[in-house]
DRENDRENMAR-936054 format. One record per residue (C-alpha): chain; x, y, z. Coordinates in nm, 4 decimals. Layout:
 cadena       xx       yy       zz
      A        X        Y        Z
...
***
This chain:
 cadena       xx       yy       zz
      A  -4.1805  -0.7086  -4.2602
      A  -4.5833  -0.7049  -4.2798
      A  -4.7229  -0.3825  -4.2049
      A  -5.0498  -0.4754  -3.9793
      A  -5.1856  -0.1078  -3.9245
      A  -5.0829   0.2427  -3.9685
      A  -5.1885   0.5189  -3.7193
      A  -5.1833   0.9076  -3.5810
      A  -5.1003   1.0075  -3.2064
      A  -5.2543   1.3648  -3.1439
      A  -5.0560   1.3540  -2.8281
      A  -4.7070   1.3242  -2.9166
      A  -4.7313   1.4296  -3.2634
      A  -4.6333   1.0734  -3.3895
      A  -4.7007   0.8199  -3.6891
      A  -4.7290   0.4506  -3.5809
      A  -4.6517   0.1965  -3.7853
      A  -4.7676  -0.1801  -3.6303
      A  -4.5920  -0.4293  -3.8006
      A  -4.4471  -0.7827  -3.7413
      A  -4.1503  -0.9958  -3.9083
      A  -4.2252  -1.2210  -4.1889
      A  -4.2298  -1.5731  -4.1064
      A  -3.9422  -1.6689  -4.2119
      A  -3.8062  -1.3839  -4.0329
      A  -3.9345  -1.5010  -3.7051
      A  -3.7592  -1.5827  -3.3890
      A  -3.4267  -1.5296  -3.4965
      A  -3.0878  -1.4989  -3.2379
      A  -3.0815  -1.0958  -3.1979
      A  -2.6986  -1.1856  -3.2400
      A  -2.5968  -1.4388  -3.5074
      A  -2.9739  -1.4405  -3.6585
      A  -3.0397  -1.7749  -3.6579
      A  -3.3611  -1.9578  -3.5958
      A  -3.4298  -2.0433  -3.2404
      A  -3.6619  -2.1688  -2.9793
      A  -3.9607  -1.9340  -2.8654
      A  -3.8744  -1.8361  -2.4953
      A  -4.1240  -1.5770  -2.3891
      A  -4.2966  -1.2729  -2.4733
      A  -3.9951  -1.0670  -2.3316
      A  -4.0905  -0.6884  -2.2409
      A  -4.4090  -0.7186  -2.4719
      A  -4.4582  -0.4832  -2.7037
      A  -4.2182  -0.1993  -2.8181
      A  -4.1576   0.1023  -3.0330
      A  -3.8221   0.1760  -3.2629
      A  -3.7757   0.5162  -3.3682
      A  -3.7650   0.5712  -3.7848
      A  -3.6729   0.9021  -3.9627
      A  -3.9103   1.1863  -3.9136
      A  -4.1980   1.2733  -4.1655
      A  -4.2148   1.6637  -4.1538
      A  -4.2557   1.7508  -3.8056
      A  -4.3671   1.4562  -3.6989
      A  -4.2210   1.1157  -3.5215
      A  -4.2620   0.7990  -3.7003
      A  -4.2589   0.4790  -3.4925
      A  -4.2426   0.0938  -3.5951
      A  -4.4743  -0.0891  -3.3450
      A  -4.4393  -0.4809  -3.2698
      A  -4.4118  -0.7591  -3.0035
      A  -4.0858  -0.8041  -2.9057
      A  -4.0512  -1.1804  -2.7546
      A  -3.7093  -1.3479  -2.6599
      A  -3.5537  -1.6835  -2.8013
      A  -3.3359  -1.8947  -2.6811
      A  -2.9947  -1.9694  -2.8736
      A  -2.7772  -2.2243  -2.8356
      A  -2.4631  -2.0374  -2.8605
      A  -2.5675  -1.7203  -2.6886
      A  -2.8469  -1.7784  -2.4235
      A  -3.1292  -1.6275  -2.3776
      A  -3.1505  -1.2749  -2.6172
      A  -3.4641  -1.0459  -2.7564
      A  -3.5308  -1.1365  -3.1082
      A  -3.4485  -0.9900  -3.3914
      A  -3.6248  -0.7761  -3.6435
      A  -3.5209  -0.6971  -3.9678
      A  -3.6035  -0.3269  -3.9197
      A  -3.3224  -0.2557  -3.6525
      A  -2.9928  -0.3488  -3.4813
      A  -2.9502  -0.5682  -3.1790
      A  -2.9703  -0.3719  -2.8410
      A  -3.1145  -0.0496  -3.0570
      A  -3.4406   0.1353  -2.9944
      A  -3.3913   0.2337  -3.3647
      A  -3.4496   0.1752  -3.6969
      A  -3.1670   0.0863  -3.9376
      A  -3.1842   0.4016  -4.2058
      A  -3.2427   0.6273  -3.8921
      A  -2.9023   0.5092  -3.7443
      A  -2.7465   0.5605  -4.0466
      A  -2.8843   0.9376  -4.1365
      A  -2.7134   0.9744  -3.7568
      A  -2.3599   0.8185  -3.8825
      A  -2.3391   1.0022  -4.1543
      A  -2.4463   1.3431  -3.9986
      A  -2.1937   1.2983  -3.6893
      A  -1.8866   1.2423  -3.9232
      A  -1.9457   1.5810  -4.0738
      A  -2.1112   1.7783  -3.8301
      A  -2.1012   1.8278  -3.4414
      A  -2.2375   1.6124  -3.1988
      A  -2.4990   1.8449  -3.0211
      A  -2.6038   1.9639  -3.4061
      A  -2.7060   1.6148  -3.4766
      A  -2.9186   1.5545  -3.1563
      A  -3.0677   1.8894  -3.2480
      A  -3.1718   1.7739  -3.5642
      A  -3.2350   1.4433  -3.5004
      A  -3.4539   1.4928  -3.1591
      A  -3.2199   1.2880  -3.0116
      A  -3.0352   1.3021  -2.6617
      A  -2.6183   1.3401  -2.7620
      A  -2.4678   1.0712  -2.5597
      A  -2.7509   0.8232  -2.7603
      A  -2.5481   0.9245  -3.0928
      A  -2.2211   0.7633  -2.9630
      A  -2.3736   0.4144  -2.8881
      A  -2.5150   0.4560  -3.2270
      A  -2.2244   0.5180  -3.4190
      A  -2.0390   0.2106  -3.2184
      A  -2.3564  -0.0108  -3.3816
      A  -2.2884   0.1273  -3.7008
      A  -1.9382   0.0705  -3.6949
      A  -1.9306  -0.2997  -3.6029
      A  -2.2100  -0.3807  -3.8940
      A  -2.0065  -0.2185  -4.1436
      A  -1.6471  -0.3530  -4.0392
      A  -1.8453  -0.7018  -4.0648
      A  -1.9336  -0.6289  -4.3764
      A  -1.5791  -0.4875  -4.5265
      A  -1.2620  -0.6717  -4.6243
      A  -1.0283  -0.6921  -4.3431
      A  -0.8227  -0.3877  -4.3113
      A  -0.5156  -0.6046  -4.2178
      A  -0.4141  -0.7267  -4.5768
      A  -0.1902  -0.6192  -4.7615
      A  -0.0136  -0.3937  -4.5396
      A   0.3268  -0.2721  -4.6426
      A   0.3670   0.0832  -4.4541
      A   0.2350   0.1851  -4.1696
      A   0.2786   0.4288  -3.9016
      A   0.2624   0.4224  -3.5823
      A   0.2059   0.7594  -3.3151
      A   0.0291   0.8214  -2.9687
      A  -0.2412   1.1061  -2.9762
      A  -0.3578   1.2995  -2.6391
      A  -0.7341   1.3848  -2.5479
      A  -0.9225   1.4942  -2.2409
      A  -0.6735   1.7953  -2.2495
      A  -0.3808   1.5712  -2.2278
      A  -0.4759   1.2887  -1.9618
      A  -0.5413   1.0215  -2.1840
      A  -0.4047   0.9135  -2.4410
      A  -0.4846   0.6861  -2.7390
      A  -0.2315   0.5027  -2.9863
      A  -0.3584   0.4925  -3.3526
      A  -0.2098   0.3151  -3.6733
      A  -0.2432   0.4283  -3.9821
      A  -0.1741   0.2684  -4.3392
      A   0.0788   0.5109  -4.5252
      A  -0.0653   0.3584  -4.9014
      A  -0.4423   0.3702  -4.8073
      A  -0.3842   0.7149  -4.5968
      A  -0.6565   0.5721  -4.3888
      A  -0.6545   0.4463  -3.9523
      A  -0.6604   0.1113  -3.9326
      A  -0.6293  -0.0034  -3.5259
      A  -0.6975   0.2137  -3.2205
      A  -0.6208   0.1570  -2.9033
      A  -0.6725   0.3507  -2.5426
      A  -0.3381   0.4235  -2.4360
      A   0.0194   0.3782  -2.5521
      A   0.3131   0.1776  -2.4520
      A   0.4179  -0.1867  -2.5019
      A   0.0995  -0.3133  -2.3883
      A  -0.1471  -0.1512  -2.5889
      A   0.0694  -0.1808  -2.9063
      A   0.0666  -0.5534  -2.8642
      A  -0.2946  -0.5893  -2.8842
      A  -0.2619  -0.4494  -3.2654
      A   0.0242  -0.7323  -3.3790
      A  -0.1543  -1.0142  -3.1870
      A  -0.4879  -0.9359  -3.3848
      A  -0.2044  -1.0093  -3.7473
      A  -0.1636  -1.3246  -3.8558
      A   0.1702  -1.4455  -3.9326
      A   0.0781  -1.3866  -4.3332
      A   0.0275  -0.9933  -4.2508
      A   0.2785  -0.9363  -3.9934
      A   0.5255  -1.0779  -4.2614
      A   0.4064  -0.8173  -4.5305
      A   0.5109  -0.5151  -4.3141
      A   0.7985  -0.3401  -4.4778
      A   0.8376  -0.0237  -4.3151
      A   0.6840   0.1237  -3.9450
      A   0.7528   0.5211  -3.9167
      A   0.7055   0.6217  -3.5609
      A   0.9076   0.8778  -3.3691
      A   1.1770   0.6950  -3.1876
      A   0.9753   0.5852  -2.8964
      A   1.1672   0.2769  -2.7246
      A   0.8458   0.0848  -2.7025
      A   0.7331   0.0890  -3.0740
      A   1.0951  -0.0517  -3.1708
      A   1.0576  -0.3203  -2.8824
      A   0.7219  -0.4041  -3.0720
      A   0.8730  -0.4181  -3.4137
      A   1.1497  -0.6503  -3.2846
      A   0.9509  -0.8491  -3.1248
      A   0.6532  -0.9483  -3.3788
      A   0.8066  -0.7969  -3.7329
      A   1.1577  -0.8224  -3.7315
      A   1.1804  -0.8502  -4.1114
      A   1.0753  -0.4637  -4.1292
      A   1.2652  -0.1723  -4.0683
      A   1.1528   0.0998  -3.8402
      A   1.1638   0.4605  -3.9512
      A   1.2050   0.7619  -3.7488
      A   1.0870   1.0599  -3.9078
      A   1.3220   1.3511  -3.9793
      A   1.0811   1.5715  -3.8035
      A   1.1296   1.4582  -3.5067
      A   1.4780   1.4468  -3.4865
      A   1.4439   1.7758  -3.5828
      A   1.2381   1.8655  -3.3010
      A   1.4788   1.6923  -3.0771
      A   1.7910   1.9355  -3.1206
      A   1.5149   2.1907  -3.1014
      A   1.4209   2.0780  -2.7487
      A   1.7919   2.0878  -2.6619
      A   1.8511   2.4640  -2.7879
      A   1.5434   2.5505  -2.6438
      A   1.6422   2.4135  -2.3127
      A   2.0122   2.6047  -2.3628
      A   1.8111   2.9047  -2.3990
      A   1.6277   2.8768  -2.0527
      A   1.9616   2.8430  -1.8912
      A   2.1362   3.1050  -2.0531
      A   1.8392   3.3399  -1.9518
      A   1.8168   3.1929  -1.6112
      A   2.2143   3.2981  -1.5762
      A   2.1633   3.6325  -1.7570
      A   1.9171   3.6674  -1.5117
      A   2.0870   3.5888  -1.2227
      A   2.3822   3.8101  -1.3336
      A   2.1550   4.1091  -1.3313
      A   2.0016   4.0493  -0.9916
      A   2.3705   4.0230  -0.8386
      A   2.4438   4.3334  -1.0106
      A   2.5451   4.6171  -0.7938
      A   2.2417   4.8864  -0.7621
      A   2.3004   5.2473  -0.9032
      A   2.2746   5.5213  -0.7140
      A   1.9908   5.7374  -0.6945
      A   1.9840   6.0466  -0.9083
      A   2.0647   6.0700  -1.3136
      A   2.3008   5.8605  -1.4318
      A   2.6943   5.9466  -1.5601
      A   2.8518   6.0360  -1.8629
      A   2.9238   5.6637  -2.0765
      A   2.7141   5.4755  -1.7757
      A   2.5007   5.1838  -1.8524
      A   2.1215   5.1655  -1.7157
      A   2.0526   4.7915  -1.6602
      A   2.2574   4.6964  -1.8961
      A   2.2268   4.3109  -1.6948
      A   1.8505   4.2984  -1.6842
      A   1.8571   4.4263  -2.1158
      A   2.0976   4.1583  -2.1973
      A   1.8691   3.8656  -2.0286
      A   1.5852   4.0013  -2.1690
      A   1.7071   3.9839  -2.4845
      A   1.8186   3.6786  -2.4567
      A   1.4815   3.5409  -2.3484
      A   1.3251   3.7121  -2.6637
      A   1.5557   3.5012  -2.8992
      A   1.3073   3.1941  -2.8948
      A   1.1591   3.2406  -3.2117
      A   1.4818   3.3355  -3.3571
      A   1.6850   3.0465  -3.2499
      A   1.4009   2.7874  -3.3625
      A   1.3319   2.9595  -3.7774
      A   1.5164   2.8520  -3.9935
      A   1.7550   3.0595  -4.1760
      A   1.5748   3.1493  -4.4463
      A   1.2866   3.2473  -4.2752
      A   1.4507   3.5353  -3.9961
      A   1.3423   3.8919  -4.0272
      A   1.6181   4.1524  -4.0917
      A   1.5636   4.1807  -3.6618
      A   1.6035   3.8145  -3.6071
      A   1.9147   3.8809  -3.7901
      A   2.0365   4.1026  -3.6306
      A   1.9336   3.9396  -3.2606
      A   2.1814   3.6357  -3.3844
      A   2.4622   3.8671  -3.4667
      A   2.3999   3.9715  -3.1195
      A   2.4086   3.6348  -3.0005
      A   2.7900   3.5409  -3.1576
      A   2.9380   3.7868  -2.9065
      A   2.7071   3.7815  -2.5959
      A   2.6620   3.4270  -2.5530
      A   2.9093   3.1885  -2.7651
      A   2.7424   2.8735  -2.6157
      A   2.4124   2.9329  -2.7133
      A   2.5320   3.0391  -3.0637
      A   2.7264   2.7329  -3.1157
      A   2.4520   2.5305  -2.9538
      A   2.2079   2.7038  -3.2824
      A   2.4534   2.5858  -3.5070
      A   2.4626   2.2643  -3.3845
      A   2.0598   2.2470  -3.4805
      A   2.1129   2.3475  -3.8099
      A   2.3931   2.1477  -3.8725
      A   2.1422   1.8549  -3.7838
      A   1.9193   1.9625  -3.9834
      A   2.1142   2.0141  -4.2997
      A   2.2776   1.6986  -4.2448
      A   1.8899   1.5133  -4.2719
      A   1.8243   1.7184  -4.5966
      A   2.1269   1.5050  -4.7634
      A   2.0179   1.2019  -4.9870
      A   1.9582   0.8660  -4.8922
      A   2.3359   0.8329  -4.9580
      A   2.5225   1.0832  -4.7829
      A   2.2957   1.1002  -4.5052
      A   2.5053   0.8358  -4.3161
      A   2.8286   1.0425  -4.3469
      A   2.6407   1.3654  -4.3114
      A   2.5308   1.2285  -4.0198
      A   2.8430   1.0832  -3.8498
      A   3.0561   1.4311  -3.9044
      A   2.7306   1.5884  -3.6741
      A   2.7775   1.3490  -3.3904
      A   3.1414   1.3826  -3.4168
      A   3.1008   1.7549  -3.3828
      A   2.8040   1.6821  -3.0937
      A   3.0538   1.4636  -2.9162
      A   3.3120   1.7713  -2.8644
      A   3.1055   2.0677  -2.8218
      A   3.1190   2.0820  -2.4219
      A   2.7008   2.1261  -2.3968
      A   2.5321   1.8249  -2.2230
      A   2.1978   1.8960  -2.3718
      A   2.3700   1.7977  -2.7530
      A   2.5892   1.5302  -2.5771
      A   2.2711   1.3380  -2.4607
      A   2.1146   1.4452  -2.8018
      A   2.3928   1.2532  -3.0045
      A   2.3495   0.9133  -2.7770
      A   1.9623   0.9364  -2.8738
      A   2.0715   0.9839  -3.2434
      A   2.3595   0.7473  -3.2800
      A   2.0658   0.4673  -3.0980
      A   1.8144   0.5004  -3.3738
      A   2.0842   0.6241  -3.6492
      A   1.9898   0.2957  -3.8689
      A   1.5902   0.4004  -3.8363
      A   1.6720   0.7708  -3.9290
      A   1.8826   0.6310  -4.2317
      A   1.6084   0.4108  -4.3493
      A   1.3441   0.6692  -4.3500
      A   1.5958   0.8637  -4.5490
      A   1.6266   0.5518  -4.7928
      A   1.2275   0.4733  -4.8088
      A   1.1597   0.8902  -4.8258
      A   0.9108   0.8030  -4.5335
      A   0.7699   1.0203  -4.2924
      A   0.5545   1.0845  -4.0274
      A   0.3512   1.3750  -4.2230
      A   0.0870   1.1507  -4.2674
      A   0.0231   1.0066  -3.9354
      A   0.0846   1.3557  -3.7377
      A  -0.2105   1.4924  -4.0144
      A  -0.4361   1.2059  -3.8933
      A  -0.3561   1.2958  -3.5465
      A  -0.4813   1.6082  -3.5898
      A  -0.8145   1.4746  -3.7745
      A  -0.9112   1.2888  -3.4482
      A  -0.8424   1.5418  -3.2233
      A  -1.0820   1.7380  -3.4075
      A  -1.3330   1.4787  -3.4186
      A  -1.2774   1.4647  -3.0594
      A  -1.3185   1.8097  -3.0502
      A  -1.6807   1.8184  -3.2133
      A  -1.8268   1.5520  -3.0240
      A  -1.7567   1.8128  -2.7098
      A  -1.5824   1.4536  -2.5854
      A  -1.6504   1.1015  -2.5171
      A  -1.7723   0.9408  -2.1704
      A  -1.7229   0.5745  -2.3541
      A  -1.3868   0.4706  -2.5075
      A  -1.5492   0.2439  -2.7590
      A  -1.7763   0.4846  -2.8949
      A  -1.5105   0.7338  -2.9277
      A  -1.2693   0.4506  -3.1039
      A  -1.5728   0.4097  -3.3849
      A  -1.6131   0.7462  -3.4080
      A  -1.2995   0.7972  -3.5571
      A  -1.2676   0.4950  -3.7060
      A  -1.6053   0.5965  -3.9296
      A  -1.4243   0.8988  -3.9849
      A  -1.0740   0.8523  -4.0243
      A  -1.0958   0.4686  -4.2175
      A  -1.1945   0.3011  -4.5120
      A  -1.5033   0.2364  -4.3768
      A  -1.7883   0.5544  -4.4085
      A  -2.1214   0.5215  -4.3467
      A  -2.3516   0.6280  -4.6002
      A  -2.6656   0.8034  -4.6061
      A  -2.9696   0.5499  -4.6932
      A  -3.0808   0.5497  -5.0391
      A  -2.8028   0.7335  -5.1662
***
């Protein structure tokens, strides 16, 4: 650029800078940057906002005509100071980058005397230069995992894919199911769809309809944890019952007298029993080797109050023992469980064992690759928080480069540095 002039605004406190493009820089496509026809003098002349100096605003000042290009029409054209479609300056944008990947979104408009839905749009401009500018993310993939995250307090939901030897997100998506996942494979060529060994996900019927469909050379993994979490959900939901039929009990109880009670009577001995068995949550889901001496004790209470819901702990434990085993004794470990699911007379472990013995070859092979879903649950967490800072996102794609600029291998950098 040619710097023309160089001046002071009393009235907004601001530094101008007038400048113009070199002339080989001239009318240039805003969009692919190459040299076109001279269409017209556009909005005239306009200001791009630079980093501050002290206190006070700095401003590039220039014409601002429009071209025409052949391949995209009629667009402003472009300076070599600033993006397309931006009102500011390159190092400016990325000081902004930088600061919202580390910092919260109303902190940086504070600092940067900026409005804080204007920081989104600029980390989405950020984004696509330096994607451009990377290798592709999609080579050399080998593991990856695959998981739905929730924001907006739970109404939306966005399905992210992360690269288990990089540790890094490389595909978003708004949404989850078949659909959504698709767009991800289509975007592989056949070269990188066949270098996928391994997917862990966590047993969702549409991620294995995905893998079938455009990897079928790799084998999906289901993570431990969330079989886990299954037989968990199944106790849990054993639990509610029992205490909705302790419950019940003690409201169909016949009523004492008035007056003190009798020599040996019980006082509510109904309602004590379903309370206790409503406070056995926390017991029933630690493991062993974790109880307190009055978990303990509220088991032992358990093996003669309510057999069912003792054998139904068991049956979780037994689970989860059986996933602890090697990559090869998990398959026995794991048929003597469903064999012992399949005659324990509780639906909730019945339905569990049909769920198990349909992904038993995915839960075996993330037993034989020692994958997991540690990884991808730990990214899911990252994003929420990013999510979290920015106090939310109106626009999907500015919330997508968000965390890809924070969760990826691509950073933005602070200029100069």
């Amino acid at each position: 650029m040619v710097v023309e002039d160089i001046f002071f605004e009393a009235e907004t406190n601001a530094i101008v800078i007038k400048a113009r493009p070199t002339r080989r820089e001239q009318y240039r496509c805003g969009i692919c940057r190459r040299r076109s026809k001279y269409y017209d003098s556009g909005r005239g002349v306009r200001r791009w906002r630079c980093s501050d100096i002290g206190s006070a605003m700095v401003y590039i000042e220039a014409s601002a005509p429009r071209v025409f290009c052949k391949e995209h029409g009629v667009v402003a054209a472009a300076v070599p100071w600033a993006r397309h479609n931006s009102r500011f300056c390159k190092p400016f944008e990325d000081t902004v980058a930088w600061l919202a990947t580390h910092t919260a979104k109303t902190v940086v408009s504070e600092l940067m005397r900026i409005e804080w839905h204007t920081v989104g749009g600029i980390c989405s401009r950020v984004y696509k230069e330096l994607e451009s500018q990377s290798a592709s993310r999609f080579d050399a993939l080998v593991n990856i995992g695959i998981d739905e995250t929730s924001y907006k307090k739970g109404h939306k939901y966005l399905t992210v894919v992360i690269n288990h030897d990089t540790a890094s997100v490389i595909w978003c998506g708004v949404g989850f199911g078949k659909d959504v996942l698709s767009r991800f494979f289509e975007l592989l060529t056949p070269d990188q769809k066949a270098s996928i060994r391994c997917v862990s996900a966590d047993g969702a019927r549409w991620i294995a309809s995905c893998i079938q469909k455009y990897c079928p050379n790799a084998e999906c993994c289901v993570d431990p944890f969330h079989v886990v979490s299954w037989a968990t959900e199944a106790l849990d939901n054993e639990r509610r019952k029992a205490w909705a039929e302790a419950r019940q009990t003690a409201r169909e109880a016949r009523k004492r007298s008035k007056g003190r009670p009798a020599r040996g009577e019980t006082v509510n001995s109904e309602k004590k029993q379903a309370t206790a068995v409503k406070n056995l949550r926390y017991a029933l889901l630690k493991n062993p080797e974790h109880l307190s001496e009055n978990q303990q004790a509220q088991l032992k209470f358990l093996t003669a109050a309510n057999p069912r819901l003792y054998r139904a702990y068991l049956l979780k434990e037994g689970l989860r023992l059986a996933l602890k085993a090697g990559a090869d004794e998990i398959s026995m470990a794991l048929k003597k469980w469903m064999a012992w699911a399949q005659r324990c007379r509780i639906p909730g472990f019945r339905e569990l064992r049909l769920k198990i013995k349909r992904n038993f070859d995915s839960i075996v092979a993330a037993a034989k690759h020692n994958l997991s879903n540690a990884r991808m649950e730990a990214t899911n967490n990252k994003i929420k928080l990013v999510i979290r800072m920015a106090y939310g996102f109106r626009n999907s794609d500015n919330m997508i480069a968000m965390v890809m600029l924070a969760c990826s291998d691509v950073h933005p950098r602070l200029p100069g540095r």
